[in-house]
Each structure stands twice: as C-alpha cells, then as structure tokens.
Backbone as ProteinMPNN parsed JSONL, in Angstrom:
{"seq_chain_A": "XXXXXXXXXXXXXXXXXXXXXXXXXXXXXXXXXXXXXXXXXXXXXXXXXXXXXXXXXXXXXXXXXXXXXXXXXXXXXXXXXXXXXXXXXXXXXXXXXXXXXXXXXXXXXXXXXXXXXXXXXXXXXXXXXXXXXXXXXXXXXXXXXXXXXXXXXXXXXXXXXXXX", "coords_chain_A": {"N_chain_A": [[-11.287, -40.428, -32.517], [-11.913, -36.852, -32.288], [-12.377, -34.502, -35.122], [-11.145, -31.285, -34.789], [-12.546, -27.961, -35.54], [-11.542, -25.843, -38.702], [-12.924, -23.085, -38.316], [-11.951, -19.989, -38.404], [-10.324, -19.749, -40.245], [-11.571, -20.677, -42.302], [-12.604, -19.876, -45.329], [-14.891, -20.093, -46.534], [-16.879, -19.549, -44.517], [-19.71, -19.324, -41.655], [-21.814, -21.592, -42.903], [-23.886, -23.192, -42.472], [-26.3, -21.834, -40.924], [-28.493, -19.766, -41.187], [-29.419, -16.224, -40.58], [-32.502, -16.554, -41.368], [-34.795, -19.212, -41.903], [-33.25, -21.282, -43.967], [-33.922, -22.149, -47.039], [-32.567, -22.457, -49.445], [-30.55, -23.739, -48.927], [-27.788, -26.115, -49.985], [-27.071, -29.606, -49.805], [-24.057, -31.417, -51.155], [-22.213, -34.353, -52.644], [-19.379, -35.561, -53.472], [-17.908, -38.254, -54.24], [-16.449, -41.218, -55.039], [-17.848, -43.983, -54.221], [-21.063, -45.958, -54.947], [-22.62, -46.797, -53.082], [-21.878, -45.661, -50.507], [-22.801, -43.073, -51.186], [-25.477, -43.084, -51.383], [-26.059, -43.692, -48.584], [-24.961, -41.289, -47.703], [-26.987, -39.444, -48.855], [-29.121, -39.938, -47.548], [-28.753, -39.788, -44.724], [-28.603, -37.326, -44.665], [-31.028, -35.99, -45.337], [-32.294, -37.425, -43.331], [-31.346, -35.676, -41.129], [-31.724, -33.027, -41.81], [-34.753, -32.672, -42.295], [-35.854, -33.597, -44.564], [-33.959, -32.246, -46.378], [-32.9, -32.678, -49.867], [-29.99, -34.169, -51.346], [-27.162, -33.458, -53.966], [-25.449, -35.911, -55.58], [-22.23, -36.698, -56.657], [-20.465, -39.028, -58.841], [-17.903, -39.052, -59.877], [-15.553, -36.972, -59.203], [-14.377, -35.052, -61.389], [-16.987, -34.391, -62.934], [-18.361, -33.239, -60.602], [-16.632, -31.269, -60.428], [-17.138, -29.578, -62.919], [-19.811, -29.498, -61.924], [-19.794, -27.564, -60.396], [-18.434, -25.096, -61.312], [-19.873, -24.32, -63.279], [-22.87, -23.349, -61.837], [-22.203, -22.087, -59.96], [-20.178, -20.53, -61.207], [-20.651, -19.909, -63.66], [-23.153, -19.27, -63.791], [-23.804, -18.234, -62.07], [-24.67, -18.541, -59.517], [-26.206, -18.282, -56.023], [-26.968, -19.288, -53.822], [-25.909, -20.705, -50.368], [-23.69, -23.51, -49.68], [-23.372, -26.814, -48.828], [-20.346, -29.14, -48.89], [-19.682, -32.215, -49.02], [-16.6, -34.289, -49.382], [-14.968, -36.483, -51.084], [-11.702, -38.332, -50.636], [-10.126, -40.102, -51.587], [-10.166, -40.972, -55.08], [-10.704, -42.262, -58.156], [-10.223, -40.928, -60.872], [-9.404, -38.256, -60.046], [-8.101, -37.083, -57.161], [-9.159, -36.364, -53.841], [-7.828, -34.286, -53.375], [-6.406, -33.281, -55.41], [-8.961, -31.803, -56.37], [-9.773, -29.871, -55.079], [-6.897, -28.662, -55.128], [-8.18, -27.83, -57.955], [-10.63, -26.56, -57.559], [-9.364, -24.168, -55.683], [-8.633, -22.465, -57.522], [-10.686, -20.844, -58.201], [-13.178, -18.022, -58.662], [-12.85, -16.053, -55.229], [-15.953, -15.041, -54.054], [-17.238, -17.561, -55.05], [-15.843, -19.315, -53.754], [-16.659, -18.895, -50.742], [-19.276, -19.325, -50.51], [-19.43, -21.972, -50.268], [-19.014, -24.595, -48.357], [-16.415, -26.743, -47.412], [-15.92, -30.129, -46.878], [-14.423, -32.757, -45.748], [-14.852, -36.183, -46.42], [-14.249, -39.347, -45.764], [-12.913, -42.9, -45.636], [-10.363, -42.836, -44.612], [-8.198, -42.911, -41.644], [-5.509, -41.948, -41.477], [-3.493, -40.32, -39.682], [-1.822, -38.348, -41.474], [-3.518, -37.43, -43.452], [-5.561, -36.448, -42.348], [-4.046, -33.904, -40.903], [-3.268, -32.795, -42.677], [-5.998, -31.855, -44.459], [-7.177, -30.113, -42.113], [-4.983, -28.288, -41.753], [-5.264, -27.225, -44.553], [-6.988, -24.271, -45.484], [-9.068, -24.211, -47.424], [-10.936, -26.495, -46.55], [-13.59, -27.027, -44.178], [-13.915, -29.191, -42.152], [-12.774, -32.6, -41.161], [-14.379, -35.369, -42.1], [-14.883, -38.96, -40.806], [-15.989, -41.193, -42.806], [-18.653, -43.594, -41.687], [-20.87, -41.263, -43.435], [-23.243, -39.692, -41.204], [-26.369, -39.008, -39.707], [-26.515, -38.294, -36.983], [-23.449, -36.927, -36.936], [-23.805, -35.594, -39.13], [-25.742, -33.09, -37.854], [-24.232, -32.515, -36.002], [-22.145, -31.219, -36.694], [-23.633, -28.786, -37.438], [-24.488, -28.224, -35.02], [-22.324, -27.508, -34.153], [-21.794, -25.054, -35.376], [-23.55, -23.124, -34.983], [-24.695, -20.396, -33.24], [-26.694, -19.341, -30.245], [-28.833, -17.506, -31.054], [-29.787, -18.526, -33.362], [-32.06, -19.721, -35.62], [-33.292, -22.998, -35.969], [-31.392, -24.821, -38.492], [-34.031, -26.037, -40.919], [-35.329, -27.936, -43.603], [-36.9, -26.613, -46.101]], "CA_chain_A": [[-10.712, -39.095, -32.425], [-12.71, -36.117, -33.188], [-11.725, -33.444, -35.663], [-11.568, -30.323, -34.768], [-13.341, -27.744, -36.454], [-10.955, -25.101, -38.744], [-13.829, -22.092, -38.524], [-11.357, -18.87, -38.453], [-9.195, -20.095, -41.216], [-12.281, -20.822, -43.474], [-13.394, -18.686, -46.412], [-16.403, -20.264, -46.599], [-17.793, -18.87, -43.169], [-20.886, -20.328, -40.963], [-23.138, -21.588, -43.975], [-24.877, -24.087, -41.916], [-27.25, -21.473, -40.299], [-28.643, -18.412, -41.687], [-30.903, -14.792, -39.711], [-33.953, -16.606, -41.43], [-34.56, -20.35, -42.078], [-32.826, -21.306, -45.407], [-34.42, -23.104, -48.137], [-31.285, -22.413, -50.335], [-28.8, -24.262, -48.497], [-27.602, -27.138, -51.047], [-25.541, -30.49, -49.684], [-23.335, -32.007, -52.625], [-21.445, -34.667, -52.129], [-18.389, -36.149, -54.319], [-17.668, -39.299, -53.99], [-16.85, -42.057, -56.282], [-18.689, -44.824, -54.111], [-22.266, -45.205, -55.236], [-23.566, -46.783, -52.232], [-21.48, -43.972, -49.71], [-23.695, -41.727, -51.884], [-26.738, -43.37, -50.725], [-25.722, -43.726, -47.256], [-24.974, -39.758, -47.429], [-27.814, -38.814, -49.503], [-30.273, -41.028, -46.635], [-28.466, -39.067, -43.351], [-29.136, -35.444, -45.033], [-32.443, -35.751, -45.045], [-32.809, -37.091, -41.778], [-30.659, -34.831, -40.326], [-32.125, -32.009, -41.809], [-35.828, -32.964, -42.002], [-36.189, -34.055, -45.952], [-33.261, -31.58, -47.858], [-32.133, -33.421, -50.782], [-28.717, -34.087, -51.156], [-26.865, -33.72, -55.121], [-24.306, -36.939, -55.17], [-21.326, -36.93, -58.008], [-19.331, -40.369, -58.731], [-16.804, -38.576, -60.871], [-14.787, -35.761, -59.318], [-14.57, -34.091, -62.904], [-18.425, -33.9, -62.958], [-18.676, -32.376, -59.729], [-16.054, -29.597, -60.351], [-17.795, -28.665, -63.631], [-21.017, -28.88, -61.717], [-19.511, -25.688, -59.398], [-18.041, -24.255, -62.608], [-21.421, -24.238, -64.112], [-23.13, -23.093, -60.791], [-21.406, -20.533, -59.407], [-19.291, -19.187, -61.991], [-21.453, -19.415, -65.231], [-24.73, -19.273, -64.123], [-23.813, -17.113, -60.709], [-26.189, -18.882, -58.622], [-26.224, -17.283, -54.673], [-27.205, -20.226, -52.786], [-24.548, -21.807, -49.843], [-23.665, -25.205, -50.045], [-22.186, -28.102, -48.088], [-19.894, -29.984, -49.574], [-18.629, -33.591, -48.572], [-15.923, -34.319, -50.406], [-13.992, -37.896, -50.545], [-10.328, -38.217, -50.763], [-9.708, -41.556, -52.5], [-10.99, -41.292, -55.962], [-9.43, -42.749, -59.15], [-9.845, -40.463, -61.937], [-9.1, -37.468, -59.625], [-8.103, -37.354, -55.851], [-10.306, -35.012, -53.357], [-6.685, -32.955, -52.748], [-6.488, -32.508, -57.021], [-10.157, -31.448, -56.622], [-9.11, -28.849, -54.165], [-6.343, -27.231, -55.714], [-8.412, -26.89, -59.116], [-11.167, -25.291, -56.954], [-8.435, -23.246, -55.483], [-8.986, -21.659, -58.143], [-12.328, -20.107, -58.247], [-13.161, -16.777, -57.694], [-13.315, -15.319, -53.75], [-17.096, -15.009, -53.861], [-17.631, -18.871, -55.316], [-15.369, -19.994, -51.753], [-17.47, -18.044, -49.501], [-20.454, -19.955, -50.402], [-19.056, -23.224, -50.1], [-18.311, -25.064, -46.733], [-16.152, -27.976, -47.344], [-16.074, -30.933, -45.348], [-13.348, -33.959, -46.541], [-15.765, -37.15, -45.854], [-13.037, -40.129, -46.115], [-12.715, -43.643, -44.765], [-8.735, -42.657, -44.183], [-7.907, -42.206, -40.499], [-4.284, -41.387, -41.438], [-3.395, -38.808, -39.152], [-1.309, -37.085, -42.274], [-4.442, -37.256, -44.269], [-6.269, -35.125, -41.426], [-3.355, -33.097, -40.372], [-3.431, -31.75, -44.082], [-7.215, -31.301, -44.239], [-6.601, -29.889, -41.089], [-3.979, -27.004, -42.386], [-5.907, -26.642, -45.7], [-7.582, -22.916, -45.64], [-10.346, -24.198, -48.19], [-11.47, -27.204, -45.984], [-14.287, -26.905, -42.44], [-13.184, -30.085, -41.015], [-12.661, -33.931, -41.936], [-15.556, -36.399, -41.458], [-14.653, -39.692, -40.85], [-17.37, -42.247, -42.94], [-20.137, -43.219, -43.199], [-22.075, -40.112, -42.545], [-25.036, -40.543, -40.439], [-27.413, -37.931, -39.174], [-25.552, -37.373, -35.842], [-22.581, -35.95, -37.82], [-24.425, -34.127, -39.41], [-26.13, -32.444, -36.589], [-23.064, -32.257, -34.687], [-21.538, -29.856, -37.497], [-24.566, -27.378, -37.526], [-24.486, -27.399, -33.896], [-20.672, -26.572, -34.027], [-21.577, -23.607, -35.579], [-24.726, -22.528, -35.175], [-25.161, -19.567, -31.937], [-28.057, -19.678, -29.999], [-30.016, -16.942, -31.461], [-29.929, -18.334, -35.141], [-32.735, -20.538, -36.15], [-32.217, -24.467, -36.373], [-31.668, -25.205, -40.126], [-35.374, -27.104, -41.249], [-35.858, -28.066, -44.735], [-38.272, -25.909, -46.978]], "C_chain_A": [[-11.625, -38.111, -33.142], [-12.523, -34.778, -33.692], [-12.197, -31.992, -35.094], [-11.886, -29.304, -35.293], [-12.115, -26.809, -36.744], [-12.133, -23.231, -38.98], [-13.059, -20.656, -38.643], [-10.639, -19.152, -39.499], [-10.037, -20.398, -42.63], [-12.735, -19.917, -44.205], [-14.498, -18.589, -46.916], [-17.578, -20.015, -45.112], [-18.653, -20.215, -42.615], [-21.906, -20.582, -42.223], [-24.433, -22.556, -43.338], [-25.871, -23.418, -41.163], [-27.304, -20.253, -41.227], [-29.706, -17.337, -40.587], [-32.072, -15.945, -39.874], [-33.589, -18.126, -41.663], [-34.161, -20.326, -43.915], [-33.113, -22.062, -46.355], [-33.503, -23.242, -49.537], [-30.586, -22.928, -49.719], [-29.093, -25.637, -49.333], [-26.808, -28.523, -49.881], [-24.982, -30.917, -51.085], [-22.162, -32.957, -52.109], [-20.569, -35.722, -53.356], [-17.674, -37.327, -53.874], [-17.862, -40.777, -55.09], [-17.811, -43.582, -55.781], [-20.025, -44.731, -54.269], [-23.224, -45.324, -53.888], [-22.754, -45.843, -50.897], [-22.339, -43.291, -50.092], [-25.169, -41.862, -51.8], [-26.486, -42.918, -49.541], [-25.657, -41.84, -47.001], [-26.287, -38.999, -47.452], [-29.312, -39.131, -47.846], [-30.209, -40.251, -45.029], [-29.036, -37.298, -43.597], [-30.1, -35.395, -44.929], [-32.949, -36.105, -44.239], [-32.525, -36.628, -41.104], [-31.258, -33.469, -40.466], [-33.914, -31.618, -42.02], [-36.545, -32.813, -43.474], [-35.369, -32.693, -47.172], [-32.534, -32.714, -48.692], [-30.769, -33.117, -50.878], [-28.183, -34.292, -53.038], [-25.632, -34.733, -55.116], [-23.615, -36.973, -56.674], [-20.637, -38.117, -57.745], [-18.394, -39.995, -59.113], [-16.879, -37.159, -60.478], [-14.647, -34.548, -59.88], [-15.77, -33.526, -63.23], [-18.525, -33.309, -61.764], [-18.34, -31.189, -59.416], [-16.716, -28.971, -61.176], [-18.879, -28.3, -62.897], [-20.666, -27.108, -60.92], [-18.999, -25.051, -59.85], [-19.246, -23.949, -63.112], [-22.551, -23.189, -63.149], [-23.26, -21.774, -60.506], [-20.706, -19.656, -60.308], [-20.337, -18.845, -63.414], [-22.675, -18.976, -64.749], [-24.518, -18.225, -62.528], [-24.687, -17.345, -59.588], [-25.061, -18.522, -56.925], [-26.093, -18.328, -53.598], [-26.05, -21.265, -51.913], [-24.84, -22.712, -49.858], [-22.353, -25.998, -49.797], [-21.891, -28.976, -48.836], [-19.269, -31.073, -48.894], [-17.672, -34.381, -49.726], [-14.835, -35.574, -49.859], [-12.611, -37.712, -51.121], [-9.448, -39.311, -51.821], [-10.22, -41.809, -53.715], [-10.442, -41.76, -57.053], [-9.029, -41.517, -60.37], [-9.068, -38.758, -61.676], [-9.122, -37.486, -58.296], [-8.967, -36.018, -54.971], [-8.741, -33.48, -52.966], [-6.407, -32.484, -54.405], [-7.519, -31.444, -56.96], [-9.789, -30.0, -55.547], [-8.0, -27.884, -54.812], [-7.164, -26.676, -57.156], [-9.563, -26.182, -58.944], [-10.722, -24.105, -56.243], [-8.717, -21.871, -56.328], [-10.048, -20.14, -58.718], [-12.452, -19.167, -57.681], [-13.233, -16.726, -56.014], [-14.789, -15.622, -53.128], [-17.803, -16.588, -54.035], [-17.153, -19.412, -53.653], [-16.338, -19.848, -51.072], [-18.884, -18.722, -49.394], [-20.504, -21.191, -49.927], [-18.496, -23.832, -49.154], [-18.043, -26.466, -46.973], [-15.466, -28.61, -46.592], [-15.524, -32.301, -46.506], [-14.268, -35.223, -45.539], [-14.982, -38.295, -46.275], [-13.179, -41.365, -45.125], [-11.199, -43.78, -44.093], [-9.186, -42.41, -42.73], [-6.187, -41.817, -40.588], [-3.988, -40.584, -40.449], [-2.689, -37.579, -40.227], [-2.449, -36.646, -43.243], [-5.355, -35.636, -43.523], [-5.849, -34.117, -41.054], [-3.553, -32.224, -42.113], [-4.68, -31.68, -44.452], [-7.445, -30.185, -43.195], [-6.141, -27.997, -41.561], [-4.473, -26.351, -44.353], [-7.408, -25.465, -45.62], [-9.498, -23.251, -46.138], [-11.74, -25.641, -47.146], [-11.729, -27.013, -44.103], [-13.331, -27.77, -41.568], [-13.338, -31.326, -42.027], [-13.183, -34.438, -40.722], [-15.468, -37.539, -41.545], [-16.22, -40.564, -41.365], [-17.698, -43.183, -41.754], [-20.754, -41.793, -42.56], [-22.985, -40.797, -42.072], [-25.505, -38.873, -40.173], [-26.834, -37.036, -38.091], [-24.607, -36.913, -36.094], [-22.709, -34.812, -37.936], [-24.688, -33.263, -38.537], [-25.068, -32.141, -35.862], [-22.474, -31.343, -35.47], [-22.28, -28.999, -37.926], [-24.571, -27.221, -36.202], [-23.315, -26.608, -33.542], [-20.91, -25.192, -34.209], [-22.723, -22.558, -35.533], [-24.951, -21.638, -33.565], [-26.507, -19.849, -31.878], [-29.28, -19.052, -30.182], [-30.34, -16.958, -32.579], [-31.415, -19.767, -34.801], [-32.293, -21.398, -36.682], [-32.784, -24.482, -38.04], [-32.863, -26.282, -40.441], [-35.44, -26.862, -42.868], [-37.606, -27.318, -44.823], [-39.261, -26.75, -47.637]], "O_chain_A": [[-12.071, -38.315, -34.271], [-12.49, -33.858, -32.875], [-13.371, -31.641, -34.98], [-11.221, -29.495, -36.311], [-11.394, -26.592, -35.77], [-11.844, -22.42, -39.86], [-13.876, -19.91, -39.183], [-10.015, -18.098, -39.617], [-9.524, -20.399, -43.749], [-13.364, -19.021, -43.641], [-15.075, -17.67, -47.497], [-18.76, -20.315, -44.945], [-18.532, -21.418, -42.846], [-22.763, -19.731, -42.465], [-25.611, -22.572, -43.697], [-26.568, -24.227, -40.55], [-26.355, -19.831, -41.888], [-30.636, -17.808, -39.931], [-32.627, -16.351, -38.853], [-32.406, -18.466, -41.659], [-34.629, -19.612, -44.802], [-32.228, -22.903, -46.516], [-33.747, -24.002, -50.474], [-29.466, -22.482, -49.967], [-30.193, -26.183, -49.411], [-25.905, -28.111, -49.152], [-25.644, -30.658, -52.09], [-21.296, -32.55, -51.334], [-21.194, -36.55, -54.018], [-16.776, -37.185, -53.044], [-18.853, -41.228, -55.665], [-18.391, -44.245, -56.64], [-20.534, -43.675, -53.892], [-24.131, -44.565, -53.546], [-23.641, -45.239, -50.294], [-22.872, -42.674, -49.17], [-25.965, -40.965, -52.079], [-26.662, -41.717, -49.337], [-26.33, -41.286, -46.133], [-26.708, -38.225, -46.593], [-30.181, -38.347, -47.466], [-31.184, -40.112, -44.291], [-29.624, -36.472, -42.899], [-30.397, -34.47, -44.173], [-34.02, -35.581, -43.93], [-33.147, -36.772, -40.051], [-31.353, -32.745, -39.475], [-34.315, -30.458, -41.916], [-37.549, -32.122, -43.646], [-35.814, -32.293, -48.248], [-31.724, -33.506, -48.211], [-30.325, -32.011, -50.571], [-28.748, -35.24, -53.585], [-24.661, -34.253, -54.533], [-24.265, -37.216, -57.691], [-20.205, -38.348, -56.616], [-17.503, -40.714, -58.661], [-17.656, -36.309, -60.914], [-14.709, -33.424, -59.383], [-15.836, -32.4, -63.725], [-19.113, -32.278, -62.088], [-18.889, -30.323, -58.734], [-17.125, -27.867, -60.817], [-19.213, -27.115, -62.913], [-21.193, -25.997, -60.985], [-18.745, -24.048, -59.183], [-19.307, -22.744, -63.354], [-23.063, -22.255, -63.766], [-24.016, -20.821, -60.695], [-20.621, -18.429, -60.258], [-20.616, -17.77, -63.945], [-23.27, -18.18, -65.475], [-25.466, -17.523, -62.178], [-25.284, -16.517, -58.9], [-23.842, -18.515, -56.749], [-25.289, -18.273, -52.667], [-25.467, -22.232, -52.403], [-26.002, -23.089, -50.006], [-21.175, -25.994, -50.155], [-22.711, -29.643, -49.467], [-18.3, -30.83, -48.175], [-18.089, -34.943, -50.739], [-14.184, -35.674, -48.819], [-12.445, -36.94, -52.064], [-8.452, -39.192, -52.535], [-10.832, -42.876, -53.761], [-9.225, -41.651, -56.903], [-7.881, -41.233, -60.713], [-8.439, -38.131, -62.528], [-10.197, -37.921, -57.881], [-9.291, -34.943, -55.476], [-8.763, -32.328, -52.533], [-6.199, -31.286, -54.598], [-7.244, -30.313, -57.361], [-9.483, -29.063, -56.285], [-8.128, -26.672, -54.985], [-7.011, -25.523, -57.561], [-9.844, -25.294, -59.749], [-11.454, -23.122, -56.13], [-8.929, -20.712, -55.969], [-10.004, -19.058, -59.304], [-12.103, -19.009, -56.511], [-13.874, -17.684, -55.583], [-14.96, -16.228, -52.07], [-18.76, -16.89, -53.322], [-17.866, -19.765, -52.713], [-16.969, -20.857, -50.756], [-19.549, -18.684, -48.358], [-21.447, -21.582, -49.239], [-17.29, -23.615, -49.041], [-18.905, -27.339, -46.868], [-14.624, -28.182, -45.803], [-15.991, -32.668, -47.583], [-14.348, -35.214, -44.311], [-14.99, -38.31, -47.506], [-13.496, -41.139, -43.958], [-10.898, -44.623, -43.248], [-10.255, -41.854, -42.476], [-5.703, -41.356, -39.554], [-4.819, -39.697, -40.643], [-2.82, -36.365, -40.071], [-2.344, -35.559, -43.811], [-5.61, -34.493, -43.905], [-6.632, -33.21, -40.768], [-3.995, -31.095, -42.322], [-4.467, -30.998, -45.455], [-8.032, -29.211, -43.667], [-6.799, -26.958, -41.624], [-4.071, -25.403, -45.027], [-8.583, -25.826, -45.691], [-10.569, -22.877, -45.659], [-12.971, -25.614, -47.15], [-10.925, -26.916, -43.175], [-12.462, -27.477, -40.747], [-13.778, -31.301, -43.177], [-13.003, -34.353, -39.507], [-16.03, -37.823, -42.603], [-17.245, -40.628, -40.686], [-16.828, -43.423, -40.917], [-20.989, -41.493, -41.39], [-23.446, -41.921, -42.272], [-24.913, -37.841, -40.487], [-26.663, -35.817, -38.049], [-24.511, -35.977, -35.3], [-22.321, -33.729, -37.497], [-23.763, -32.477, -38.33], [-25.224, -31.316, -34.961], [-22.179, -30.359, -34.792], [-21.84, -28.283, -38.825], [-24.661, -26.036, -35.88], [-23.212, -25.542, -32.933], [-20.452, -24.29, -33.508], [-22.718, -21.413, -35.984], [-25.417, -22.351, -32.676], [-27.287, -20.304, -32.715], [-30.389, -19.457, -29.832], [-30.959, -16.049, -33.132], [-31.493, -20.507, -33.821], [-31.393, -21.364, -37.52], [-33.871, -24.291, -38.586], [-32.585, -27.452, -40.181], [-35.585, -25.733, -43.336], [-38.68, -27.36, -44.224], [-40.204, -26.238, -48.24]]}, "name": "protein", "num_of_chains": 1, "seq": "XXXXXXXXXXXXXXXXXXXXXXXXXXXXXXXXXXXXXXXXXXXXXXXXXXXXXXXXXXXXXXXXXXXXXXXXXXXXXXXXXXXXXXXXXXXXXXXXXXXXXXXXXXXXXXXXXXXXXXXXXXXXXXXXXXXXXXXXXXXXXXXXXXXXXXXXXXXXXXXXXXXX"}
C-alpha cells in the first residue's frame, strides 16, 4: 500500500527541491536501530549522489539536536527528517508533540517523514492526519523511496536535487 502524500496540510512545504541546486538541504534521521541507520544513511547518498545523512539512536538527542539548530543557533538550512515510531526511551508520536512545540519558522524548514516497520493502518491513519508529518515510509529505506518522494514534489521546472 502506498502512502499518500499530506503536501497542503504541511507546514514544512516542498523542501526537497529548491530555484537553485541546494547544498543546504540536511537528511536526519531518528531512529533507535543502529543498523536502520546504516541502511538509511547508505540509500541517501545514493539517492542523492553522495549527501550525508546525520543518524540519532536516542530520540532525546535528536530533539536537542533541532533545539540547538534551529532555535539556538538559528541555522536556515531545510531538512528531511525520517523519523521512527517505535523507540524506547521516547516514541516518534512523544517526539512530535514536543516538536509541536517549536517556533513556526523552525516547522517550515523541516519536512517530516515517519520511517517505521509498523504497517498498522492506525499507525498511518494518524501520521496520515498529523499536520506536522509529509507522509509515512514504510522500512527499510532504499534509494527508490527516496527518489520517489522528491519526485512527488518536485515540478518540472525546478532543478533535480544533486549533492554539493
């Protein structure tokens, strides 16, 4: 089954393309498995033609990192987030409401994408109906994923996203 995308309902807009090619676009991906976080880290860069990918095991470290980021340090640059659902010390729907939080302008940068081995359908239906989340990516990432959610959104007079 393949999710469909929530693009009018997101506050984080099209970040996957920009006017010019983007050497600021970030991935980040939260997830407490380490080898998922290979497997992710390994598709981003062949999907996007060698961007590094930042991988958190711990939830808690990945919110400060976008506390630190965006709010302290004010950094500009958008950034895809894959974000897992099953974690122990914090779940990816905790991690969500306490980014809820975050200014307007922090959202807007941030295009998140719930990366989960759940096929629940209530898991997806509430990814789904959640404002702050693109779409839900059923694991493992791979490359064609990827690619398939920059072509979702990418018109045909933007320039394909190529690593800087």
């Amino acid at each position: 089954m393949k999710a469909q995308p929530l693009l009018s309902n997101s506050p984080a807009g099209n970040l996957f393309y920009m006017e010019t090619k983007d050497t600021s676009l970030q991935f980040v991906v939260i997830d407490d498995d380490t080898i998922n976080n290979m497997v992710c880290k390994a598709a981003i860069k062949s999907a996007t033609g060698g961007k590094l990918a930042v991988c958190y095991n711990n939830p808690v470290e990945g919110l400060k990192y976008f506390e630190n980021e965006y709010i302290s340090l004010k950094k500009e640059h958008p950034t895809v987030l894959f974000l897992d659902l099953n974690m122990p010390e914090m779940s990816g729907w905790e991690w969500l409401e306490k980014y809820n939080n975050f200014p307007d302008n922090v959202k807007e940068k941030i295009a998140i994408y719930i990366l989960s081995s759940s096929v629940n359908p209530s898991d997806i239906d509430q990814a789904h109906s959640n404002r702050l989340v693109k779409n839900y990516v059923i694991k493992p990432l791979t490359k064609a994923k990827i690619i398939e959610l920059i072509e979702e959104q990418k018109p045909s007079s933007i320039i394909e996203l190529k690593a800087g």
